[in-house]
Residue frames as qw, qx, qy, qz and C-alpha x, y, z in Angstrom:
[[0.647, 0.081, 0.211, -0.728, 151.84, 115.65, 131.02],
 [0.473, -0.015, 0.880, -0.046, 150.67, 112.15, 130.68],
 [0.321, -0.021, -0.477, -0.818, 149.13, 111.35, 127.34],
 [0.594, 0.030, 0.331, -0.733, 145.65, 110.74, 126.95],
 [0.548, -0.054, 0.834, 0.047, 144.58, 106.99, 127.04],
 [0.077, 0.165, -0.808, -0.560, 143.79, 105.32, 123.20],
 [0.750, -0.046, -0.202, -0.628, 140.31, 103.99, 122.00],
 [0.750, 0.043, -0.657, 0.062, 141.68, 100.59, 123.28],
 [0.205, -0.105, -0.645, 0.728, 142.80, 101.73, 126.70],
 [0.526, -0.063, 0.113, -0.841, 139.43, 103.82, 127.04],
 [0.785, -0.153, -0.522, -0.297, 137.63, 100.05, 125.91],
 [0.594, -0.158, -0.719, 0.323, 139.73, 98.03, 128.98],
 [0.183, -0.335, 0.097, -0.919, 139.01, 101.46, 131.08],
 [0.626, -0.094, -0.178, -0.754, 135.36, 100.79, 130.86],
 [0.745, -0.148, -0.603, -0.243, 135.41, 97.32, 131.29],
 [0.380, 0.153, -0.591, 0.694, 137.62, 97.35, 134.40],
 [0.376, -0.134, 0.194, -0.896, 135.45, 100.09, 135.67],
 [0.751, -0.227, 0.027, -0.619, 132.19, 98.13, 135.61],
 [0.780, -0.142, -0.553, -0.255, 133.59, 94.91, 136.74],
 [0.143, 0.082, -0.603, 0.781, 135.56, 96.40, 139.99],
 [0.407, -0.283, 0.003, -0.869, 131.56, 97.89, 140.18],
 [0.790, -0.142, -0.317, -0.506, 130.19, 94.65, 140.35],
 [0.885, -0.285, -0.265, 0.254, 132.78, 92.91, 142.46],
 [0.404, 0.805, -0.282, 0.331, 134.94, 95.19, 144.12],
 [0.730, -0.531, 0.406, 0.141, 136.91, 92.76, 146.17],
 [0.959, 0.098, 0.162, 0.209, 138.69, 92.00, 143.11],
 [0.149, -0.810, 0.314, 0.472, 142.13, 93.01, 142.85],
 [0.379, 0.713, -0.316, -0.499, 144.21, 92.88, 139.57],
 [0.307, -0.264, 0.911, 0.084, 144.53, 89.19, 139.24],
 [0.440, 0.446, 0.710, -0.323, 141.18, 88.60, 138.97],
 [0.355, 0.825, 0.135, -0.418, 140.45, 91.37, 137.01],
 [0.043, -0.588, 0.710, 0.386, 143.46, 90.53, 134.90],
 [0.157, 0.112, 0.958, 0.212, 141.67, 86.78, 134.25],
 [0.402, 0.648, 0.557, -0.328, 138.37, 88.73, 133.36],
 [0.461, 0.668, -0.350, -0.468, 139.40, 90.83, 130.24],
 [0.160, 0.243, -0.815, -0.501, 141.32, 87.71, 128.99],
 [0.298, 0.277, 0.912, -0.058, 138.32, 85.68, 129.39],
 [0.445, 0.743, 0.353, -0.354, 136.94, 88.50, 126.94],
 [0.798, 0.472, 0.195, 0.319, 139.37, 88.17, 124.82],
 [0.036, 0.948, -0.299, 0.106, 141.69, 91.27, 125.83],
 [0.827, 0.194, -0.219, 0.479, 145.23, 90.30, 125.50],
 [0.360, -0.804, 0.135, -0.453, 146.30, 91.96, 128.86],
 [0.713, 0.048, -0.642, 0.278, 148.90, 91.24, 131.46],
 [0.571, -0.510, -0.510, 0.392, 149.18, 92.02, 135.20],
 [0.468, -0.303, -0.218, 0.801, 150.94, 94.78, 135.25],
 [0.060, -0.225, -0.437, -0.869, 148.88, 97.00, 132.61],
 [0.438, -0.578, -0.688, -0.028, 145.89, 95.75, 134.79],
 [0.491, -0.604, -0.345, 0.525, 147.48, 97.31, 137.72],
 [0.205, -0.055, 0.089, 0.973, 148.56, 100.70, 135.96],
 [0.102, -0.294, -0.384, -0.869, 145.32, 101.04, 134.60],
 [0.424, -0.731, -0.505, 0.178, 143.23, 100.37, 138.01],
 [0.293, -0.380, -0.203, 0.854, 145.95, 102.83, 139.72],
 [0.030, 0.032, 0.406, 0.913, 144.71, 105.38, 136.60],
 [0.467, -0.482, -0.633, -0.385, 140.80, 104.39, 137.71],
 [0.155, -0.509, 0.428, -0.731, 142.17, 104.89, 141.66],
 [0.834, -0.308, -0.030, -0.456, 140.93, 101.78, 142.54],
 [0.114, -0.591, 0.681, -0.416, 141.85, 99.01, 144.56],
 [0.582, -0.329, -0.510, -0.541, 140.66, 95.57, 145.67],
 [0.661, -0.592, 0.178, -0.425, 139.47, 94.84, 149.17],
 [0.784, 0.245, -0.489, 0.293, 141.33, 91.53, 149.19],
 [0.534, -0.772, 0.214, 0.270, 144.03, 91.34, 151.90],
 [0.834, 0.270, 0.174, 0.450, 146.82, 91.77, 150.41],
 [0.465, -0.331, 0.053, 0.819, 150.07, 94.76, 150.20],
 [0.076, 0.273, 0.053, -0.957, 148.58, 98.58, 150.02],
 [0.044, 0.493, 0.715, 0.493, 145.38, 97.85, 149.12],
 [0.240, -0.918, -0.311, -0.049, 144.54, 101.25, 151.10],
 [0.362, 0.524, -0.189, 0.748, 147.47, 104.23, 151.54],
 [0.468, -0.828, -0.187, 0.247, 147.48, 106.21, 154.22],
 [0.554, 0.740, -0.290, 0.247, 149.40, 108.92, 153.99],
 [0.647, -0.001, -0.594, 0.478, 152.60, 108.05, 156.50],
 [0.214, 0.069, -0.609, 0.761, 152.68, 110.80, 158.84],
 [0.471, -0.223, -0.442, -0.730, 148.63, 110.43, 158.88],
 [0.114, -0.269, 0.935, -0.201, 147.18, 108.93, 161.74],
 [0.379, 0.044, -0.745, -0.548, 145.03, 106.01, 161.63],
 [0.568, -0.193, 0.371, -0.709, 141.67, 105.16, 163.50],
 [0.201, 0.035, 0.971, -0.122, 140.63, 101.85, 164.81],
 [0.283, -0.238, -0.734, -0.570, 137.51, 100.15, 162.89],
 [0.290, -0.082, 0.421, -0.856, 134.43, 101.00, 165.73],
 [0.681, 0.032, 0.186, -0.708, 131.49, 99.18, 164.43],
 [0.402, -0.059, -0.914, 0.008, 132.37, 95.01, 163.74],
 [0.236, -0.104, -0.844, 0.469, 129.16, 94.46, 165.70],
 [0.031, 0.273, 0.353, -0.894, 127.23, 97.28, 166.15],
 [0.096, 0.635, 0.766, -0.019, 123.66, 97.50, 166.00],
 [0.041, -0.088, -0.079, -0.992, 122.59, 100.84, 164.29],
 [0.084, -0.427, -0.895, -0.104, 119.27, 101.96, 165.02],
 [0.126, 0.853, 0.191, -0.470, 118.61, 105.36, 164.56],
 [0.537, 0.685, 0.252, 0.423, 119.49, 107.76, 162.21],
 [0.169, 0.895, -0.096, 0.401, 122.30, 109.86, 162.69],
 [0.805, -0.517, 0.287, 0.042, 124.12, 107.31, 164.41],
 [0.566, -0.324, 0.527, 0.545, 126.74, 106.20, 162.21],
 [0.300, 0.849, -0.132, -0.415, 127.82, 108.32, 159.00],
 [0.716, -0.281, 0.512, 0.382, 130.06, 106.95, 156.05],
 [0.395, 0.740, -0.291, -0.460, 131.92, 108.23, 152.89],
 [0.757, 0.030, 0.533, 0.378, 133.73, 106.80, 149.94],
 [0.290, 0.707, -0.269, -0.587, 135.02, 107.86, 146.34],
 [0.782, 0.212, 0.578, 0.092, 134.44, 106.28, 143.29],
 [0.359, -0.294, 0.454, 0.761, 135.38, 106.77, 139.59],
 [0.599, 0.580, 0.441, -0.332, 133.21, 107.97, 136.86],
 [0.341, 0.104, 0.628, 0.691, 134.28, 107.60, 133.37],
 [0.253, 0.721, 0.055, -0.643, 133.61, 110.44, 130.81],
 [0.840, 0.525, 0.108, -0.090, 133.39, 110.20, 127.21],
 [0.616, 0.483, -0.262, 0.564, 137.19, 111.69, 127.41],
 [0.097, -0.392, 0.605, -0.686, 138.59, 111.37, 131.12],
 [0.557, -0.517, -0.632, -0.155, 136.95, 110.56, 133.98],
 [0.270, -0.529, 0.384, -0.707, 136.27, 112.37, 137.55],
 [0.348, 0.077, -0.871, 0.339, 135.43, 111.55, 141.07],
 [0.604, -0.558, -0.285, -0.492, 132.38, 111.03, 143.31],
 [0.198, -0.057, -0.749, 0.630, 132.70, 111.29, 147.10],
 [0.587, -0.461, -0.388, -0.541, 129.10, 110.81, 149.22],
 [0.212, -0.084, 0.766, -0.602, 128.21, 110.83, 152.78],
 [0.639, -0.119, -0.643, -0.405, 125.61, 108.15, 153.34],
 [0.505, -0.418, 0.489, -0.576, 123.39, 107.78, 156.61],
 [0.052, 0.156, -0.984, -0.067, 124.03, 104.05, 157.73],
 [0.453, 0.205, 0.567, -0.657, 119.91, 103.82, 159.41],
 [0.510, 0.655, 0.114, -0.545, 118.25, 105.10, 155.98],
 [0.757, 0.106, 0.458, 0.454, 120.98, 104.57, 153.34],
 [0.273, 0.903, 0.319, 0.086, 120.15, 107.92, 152.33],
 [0.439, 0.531, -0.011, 0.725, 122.57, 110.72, 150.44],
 [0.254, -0.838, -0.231, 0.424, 123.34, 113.09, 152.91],
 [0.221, 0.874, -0.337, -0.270, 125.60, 115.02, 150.43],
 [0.834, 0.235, 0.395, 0.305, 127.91, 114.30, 147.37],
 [0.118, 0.897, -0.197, -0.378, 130.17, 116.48, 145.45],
 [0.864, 0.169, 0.254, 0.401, 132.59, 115.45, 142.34],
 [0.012, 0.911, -0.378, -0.166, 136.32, 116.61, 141.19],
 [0.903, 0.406, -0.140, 0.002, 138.69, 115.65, 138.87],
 [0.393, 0.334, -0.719, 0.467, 141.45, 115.17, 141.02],
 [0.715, -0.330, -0.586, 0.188, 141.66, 112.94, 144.44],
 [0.119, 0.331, -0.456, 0.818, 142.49, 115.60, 146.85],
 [0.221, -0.231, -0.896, 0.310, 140.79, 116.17, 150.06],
 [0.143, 0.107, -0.104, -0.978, 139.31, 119.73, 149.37],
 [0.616, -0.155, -0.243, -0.733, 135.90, 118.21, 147.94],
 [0.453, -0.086, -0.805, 0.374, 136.17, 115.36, 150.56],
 [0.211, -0.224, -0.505, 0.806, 136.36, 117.98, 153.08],
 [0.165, 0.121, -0.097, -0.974, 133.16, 120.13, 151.46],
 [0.647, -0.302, -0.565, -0.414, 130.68, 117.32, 150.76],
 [0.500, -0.387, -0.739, 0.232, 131.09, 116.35, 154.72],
 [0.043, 0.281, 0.265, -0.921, 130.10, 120.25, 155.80],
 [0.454, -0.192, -0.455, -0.742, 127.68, 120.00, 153.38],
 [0.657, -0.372, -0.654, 0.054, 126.18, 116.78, 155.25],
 [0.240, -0.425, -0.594, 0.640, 126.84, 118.49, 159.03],
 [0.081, 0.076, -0.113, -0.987, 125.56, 121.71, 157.85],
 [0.549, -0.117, -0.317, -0.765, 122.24, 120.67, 156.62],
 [0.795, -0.189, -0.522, -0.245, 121.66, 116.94, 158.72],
 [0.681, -0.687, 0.201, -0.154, 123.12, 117.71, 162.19],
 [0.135, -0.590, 0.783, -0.140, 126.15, 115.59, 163.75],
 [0.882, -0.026, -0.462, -0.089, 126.34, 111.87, 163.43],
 [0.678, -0.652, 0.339, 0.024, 127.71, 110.17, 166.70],
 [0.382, -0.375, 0.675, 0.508, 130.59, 108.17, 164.29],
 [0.186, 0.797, -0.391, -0.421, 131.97, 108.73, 161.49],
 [0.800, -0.156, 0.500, 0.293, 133.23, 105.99, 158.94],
 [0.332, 0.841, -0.328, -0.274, 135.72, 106.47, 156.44],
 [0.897, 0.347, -0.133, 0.238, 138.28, 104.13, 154.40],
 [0.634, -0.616, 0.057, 0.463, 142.21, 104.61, 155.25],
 [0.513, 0.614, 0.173, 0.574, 142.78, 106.85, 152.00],
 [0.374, -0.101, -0.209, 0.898, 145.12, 110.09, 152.42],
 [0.004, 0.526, 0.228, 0.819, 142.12, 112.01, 151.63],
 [0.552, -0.646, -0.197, -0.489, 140.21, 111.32, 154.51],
 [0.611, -0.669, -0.208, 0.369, 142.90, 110.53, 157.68],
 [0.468, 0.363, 0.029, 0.805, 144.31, 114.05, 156.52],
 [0.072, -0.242, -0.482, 0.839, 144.46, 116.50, 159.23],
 [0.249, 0.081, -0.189, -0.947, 141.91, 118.80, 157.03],
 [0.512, -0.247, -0.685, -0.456, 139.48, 116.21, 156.84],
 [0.582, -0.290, -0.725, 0.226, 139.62, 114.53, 160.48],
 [0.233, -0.182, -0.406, 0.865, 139.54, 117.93, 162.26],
 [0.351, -0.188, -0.169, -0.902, 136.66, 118.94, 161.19],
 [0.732, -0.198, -0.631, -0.164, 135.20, 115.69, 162.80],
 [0.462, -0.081, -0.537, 0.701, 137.21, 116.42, 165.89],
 [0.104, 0.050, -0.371, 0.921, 135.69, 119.53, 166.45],
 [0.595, -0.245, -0.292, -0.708, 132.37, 118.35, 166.29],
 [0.546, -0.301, 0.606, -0.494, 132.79, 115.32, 168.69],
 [0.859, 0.244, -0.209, -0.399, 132.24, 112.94, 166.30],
 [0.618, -0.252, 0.679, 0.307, 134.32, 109.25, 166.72],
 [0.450, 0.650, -0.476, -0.385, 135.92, 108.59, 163.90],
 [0.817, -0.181, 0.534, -0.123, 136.19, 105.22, 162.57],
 [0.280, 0.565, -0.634, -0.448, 138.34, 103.55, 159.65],
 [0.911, 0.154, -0.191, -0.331, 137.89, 100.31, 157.95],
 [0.730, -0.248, 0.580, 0.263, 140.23, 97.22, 158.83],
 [0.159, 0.521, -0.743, -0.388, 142.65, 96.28, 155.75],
 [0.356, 0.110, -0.872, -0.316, 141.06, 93.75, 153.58],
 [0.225, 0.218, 0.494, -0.811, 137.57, 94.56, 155.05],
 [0.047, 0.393, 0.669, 0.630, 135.23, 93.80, 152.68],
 [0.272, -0.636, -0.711, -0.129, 132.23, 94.67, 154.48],
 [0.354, -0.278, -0.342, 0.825, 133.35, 97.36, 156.54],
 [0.104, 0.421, 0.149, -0.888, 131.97, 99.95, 154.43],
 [0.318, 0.192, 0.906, 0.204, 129.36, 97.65, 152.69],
 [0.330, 0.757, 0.463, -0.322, 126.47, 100.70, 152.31],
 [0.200, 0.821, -0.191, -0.499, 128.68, 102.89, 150.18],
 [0.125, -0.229, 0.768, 0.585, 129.80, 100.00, 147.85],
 [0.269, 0.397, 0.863, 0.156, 126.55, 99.06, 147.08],
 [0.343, 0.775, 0.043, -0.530, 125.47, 103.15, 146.45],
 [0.008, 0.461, -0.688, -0.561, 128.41, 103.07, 144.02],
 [0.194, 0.073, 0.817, 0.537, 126.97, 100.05, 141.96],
 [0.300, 0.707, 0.601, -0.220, 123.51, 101.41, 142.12],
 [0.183, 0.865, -0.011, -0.467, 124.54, 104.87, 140.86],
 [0.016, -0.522, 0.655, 0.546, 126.63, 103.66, 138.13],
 [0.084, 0.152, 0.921, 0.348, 124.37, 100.66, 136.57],
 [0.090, 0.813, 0.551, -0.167, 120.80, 102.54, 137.25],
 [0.153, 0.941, 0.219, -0.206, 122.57, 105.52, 135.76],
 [0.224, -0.733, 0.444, 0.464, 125.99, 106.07, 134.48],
 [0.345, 0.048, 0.873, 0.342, 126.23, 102.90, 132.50],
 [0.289, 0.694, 0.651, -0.102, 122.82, 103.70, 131.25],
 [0.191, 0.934, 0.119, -0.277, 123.10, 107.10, 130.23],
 [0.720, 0.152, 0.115, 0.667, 127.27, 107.45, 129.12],
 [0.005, -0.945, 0.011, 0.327, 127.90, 111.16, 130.07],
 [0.546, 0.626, 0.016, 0.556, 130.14, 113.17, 128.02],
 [0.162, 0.607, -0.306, 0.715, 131.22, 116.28, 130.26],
 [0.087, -0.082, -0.575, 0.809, 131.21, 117.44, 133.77],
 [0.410, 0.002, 0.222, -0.885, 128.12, 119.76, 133.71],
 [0.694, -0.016, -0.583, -0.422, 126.20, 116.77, 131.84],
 [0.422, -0.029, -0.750, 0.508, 127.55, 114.48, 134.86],
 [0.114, 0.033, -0.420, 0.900, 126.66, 116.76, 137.07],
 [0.617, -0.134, -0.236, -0.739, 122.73, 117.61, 135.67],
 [0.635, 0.088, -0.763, -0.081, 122.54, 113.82, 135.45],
 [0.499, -0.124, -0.775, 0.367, 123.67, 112.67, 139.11],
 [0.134, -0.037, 0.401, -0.905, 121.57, 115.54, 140.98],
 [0.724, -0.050, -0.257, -0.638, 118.44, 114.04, 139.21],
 [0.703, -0.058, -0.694, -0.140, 119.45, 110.51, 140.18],
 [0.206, -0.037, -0.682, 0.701, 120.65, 110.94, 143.80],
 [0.427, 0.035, 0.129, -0.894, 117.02, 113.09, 144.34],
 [0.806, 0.013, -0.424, -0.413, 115.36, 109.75, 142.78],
 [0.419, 0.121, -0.841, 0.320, 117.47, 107.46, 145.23],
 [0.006, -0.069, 0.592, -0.803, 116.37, 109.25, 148.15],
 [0.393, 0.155, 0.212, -0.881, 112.95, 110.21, 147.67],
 [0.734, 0.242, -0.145, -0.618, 111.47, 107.07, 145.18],
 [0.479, 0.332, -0.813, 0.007, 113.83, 104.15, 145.14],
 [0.653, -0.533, 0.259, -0.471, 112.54, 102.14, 147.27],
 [0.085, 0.496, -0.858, 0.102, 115.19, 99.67, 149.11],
 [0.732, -0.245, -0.622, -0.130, 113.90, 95.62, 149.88],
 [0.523, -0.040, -0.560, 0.642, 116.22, 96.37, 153.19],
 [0.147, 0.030, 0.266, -0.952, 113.90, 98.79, 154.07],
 [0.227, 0.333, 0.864, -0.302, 111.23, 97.26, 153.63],
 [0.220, 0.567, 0.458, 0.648, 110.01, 98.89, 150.27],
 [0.253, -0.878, -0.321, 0.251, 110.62, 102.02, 151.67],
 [0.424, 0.773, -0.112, 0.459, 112.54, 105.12, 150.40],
 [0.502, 0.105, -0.331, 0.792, 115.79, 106.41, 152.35],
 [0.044, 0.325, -0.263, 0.908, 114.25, 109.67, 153.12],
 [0.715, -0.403, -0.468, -0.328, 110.88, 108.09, 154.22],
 [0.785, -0.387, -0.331, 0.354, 112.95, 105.81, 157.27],
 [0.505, 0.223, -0.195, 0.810, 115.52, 108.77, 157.57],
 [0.147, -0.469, -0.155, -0.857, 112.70, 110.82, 158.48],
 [0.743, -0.393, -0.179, -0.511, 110.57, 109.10, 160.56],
 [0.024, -0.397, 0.843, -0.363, 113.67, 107.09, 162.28],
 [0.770, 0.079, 0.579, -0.255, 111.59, 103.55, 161.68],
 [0.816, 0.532, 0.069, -0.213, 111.86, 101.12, 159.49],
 [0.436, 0.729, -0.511, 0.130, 115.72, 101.21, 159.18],
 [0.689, -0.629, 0.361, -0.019, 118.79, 99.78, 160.67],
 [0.787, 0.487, -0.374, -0.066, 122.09, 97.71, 160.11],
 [0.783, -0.424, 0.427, 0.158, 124.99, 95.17, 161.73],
 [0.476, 0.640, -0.603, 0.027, 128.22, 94.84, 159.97],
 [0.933, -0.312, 0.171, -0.060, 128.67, 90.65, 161.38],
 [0.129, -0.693, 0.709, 0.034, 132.33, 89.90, 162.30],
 [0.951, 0.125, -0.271, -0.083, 132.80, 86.57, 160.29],
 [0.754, 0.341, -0.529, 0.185, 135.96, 86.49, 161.65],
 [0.627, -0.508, 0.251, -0.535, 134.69, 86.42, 165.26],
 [0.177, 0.337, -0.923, 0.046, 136.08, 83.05, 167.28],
 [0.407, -0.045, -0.826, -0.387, 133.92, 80.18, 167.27],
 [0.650, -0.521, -0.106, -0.543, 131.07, 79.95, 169.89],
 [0.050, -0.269, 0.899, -0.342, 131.94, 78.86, 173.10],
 [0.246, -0.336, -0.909, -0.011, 129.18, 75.83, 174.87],
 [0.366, -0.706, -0.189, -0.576, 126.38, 77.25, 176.38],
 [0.763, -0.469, -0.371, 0.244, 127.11, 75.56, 179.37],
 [0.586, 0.093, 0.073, 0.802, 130.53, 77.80, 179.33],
 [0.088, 0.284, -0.060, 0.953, 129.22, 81.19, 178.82],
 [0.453, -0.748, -0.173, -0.454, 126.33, 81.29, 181.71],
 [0.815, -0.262, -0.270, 0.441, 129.13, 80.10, 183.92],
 [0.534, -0.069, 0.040, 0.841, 130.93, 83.01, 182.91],
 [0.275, -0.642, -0.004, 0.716, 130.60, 86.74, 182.97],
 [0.656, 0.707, 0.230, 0.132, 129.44, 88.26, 179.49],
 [0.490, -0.148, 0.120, 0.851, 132.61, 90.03, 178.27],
 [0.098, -0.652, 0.066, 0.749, 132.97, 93.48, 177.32],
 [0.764, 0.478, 0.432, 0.018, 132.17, 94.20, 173.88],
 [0.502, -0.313, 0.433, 0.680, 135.39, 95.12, 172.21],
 [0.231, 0.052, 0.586, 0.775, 135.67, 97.04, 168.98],
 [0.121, 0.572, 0.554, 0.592, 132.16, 98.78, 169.48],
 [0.229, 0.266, 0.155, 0.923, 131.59, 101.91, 169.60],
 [0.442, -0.275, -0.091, -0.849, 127.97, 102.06, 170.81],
 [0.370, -0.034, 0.857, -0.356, 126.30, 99.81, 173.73],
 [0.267, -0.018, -0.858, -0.438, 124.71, 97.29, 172.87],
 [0.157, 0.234, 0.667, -0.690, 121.81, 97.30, 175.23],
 [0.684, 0.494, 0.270, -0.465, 118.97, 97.41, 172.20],
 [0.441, -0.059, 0.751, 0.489, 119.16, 94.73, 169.85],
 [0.585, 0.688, 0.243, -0.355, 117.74, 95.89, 166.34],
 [0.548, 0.710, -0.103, -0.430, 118.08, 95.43, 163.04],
 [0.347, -0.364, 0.753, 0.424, 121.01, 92.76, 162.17],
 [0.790, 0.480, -0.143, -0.353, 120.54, 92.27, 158.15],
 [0.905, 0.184, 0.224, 0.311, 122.05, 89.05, 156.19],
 [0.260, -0.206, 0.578, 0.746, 124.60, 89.70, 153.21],
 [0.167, 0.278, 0.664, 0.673, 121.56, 89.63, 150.61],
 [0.119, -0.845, -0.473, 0.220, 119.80, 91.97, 152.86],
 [0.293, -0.810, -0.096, 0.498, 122.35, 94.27, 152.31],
 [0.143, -0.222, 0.512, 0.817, 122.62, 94.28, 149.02],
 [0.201, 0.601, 0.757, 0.161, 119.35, 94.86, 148.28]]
């Protein structure tokens, strides 16, 4: 059994933890030149044990910044492009870490791209796919079928047990590109909300405390928070009424406009890599729309 980390490893822990929150493209370089710029005598590799020990990861490109498990298969990314504009059009999870006064567990959330709104959430202190696979029956069970699906390229979630349960609803399934930032841009920006508007803030101690804690806040997201990207409007508000929402994940790394002259000459092309016609434009947000 692994021992249990020191008041010093619990301090870099913590810090790690809330500055992956605040930037989590960075991978353990970065994060390696932030503690010493606080003064933590800290080298690369301790950086990188103690992310792996946090389960995190940074977006970056760069070698396994996402597992799969090998004989797992992987889905193509579906929405570079795509105009959401309903609700219950495109679905997406993630899992974050939560530090405890002594440990720390995991949060996995389904999150409706339209609204931004919780569709379900469940937490466990180990990465398996078991409460994966229970917070996204919660979500079909109570909010119907989403037409796709997005998920990250972790073993929890292209594991048969997860993806078949998507299969047998019809759902596409869609994974993020490697060294994606943006791919799955709504659920990084739940993660810092729920951890600086409430974890950081509060400092559980246990599970059930956790647990009290994030049902009150997730019930405040939805129902009072109102979002600028919504137009000071609450998730369940637009989720309901299917107005007011929407989103575009823009492909920066799209090749470079052709002349105008050039493309009424020509045949619009096919739109590649999405999932859903394009045939109503709505909603494209900025970058500081979408972190709002």
């Amino acid at each position: 059994m692994a021992a249990k980390p020191d008041e010093q490893e619990l301090t870099l822990l913590r810090l790690i933890d809330a500055e992956y929150t605040r930037h989590p493209f960075y991978g353990s370089r970065k994060i390696r030149q932030y503690l010493r710029g606080l003064g933590q005598k800290i080298n690369r590799k301790r950086v990188q044990r103690l992310m792996v020990m946090l389960g995190l990861a940074g977006m970056a490109p760069g070698p396994n910044t996402s597992r799969p498990h090998p004989q797992h298969k992987v889905y193509p990314y579906l929405l570079r492009g795509v105009n959401v504009i309903r609700p219950n059009q495109v679905w997406s999870t993630d899992i974050t870490y939560i530090r405890l006064a002594r440990g720390f567990v995991y949060l996995v959330a389904v999150i409706d791209w339209y609204s931004r709104k919780v569709l379900a959430w469940r937490l466990s202190n180990t990465m398996d796919s078991g409460f994966c696979v229970d917070c996204l029956e919660q979500a079909l069970q109570a909010d119907g079928v989403p037409e796709i699906f997005n998920t990250d390229q972790g073993c929890q979630f292209t594991s048969a047990a997860f993806t078949d349960v998507l299969k047998a609803k019809d759902i596409a399934i869609s994974m993020d590109g490697r060294g994606r930032a943006l791919d799955n841009i709504f659920v990084e920006r739940l993660w810092r909300s729920v951890k600086h508007e409430d974890v950081y803030l509060k400092g559980y101690a246990t599970m059930p405390e956790l647990l009290i804690g994030l049902t009150e806040y997730f019930v405040f997201y939805n129902m009072e928070r109102t979002h600028q990207s919504l137009d000071y409007r609450t998730p369940d508000e637009v989720y309901r009424t299917a107005s007011g929402g929407g989103a575009k994940i823009v492909d920066k790394y799209t090749a470079p406009a052709k002349p105008q002259s050039e493309i009424e000459t020509k045949k619009e092309p096919e739109n590649r890599g999405s999932a859903v016609p394009l045939q109503v434009k709505g909603y494209p947000l900025k970058l500081d729309a979408l972190l709002s």
